[in-house]
N, C-alpha and C positions, 0 to 999 in steps of 0.2 A: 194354265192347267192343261192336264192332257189330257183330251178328247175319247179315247179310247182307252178301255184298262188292258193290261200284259193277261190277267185273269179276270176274268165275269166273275166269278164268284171263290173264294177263298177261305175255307171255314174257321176259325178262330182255332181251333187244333192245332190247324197246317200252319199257320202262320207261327204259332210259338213252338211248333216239332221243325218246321223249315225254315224259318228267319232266325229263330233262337231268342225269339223276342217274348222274355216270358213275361212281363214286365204290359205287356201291349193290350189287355183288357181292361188294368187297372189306369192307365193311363189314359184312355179312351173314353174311359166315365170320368177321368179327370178334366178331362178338355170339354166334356159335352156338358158337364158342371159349370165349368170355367162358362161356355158359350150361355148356358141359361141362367148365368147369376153373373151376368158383365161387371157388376157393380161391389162385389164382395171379394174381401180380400184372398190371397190364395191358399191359405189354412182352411180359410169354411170352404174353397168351394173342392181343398181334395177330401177333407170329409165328406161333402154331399158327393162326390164321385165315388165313394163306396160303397154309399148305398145306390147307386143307380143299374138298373135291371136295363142288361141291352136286348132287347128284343128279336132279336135278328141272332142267326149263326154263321153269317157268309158276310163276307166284303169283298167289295172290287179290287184290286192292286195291280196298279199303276207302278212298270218297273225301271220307268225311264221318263222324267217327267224338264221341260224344259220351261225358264222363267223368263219372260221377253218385255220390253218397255217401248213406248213410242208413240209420236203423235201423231202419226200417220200409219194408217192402217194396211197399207202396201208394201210398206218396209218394216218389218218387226226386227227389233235390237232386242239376241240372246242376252241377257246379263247373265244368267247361270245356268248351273243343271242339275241334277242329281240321278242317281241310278240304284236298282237294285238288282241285288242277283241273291238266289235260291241255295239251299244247300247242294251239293251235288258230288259223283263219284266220279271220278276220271277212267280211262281206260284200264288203268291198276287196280282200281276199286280203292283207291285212297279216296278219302272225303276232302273234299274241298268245303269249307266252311263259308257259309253264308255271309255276304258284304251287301250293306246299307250306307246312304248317307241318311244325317237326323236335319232335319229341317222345320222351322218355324218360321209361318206366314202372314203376316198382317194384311187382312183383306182392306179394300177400298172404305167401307164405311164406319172401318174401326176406329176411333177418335186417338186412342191412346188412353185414354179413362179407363182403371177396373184391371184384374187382372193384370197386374205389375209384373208378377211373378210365374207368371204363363209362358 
């Protein structure tokens, strides 16, 4: 994971007026459903992600993040990467349009149990 975000803070606004990701708060309670009912299938937990109240109006974003494997802590082996870039205007004032990669992570103490459909 990456150590430091590209942004400290990012208001859920900016993110779906500048990533284009409108889709990104519903989804957000989808995963944080998913993470507090590990064990319920992924129907009940994107219902329980609609009703979930996020608290917060700011996230960090991370716009270049690198994935490394190895058993030796001296030598880290990239496996992937992923990147993000912001909307933005060129010198012409043409818009360049927002570019993501989507990514889904299985931390270390995930079993594989529960959320199948995550």
């Amino acid at each position: 994971m990456a150590q430091n975000p590209s942004v400290k803070a990012e208001t859920l606004c900016e993110i779906i007026e500048v990533y284009g990701t409108v889709d990104f708060p519903d989804t957000l309670g989808d995963f944080i459903a998913g993470v507090l009912n590990d064990m319920q299938p992924g129907w009940v937990t994107r219902y329980h992600g609609e009703n979930i109240f996020l608290p917060f109006s700011c996230i960090p974003v991370y716009h270049s993040m690198k994935f490394t494997k190895s058993s030796n802590l001296k030598h880290l082996e990239i496996v992937d990467a992923i990147h993000a870039r912001r909307k933005q205007r060129d010198s012409h004032r043409w818009i360049i349009p927002s570019h993501f990669n989507t990514v889904l992570v299985k931390g270390r103490e995930q079993t594989g149990q529960g959320n199948k459909g995550m």
